[in-house]
C-alpha angles and dihedrals in degrees: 000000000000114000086231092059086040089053085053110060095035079064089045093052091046099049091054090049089056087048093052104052082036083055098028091044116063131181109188133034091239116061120243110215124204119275116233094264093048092060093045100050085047091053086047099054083048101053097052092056090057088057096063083136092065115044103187093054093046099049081050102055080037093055091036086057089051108054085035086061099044092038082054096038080052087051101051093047086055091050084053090052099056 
């Protein structure tokens, strides 16, 4: 196998094992779902990974993922703070 096909589902596992303690762990009694950003940065990460072919795309949905994450982690810290 490729070691691009081997990076990938590595990522994968390891994106389901995150899924599972975040579904199999819970803090409190009620169930926080995921807020809309949230959603879409995570669609977008996945997506990049799927684009191992091209490179370009795939370091771009990856990036776009990334600064939708922190721009809605940033968000929700400034929501605690009022």
């Amino acid at each position: 196998m490729p070691a691009g096909t081997i990076f990938l589902i590595i990522s994968i596992l390891a994106l389901v094992t995150i899924v599972a303690f975040v579904f199999l762990i819970r803090r409190t009694p009620e169930r926080k779902r995921l807020s809309p950003l949230t959603g879409i940065a995570f669609a977008f990460i996945i997506s990049g990974m799927l684009f191992e072919n091209n490179r370009l795309i795939g370091y771009i949905l990856l990036g776009v993922g990334i600064i939708i994450a922190v721009v809605d982690i940033i968000l929700k810290a400034q929501h605690k703070e009022e």
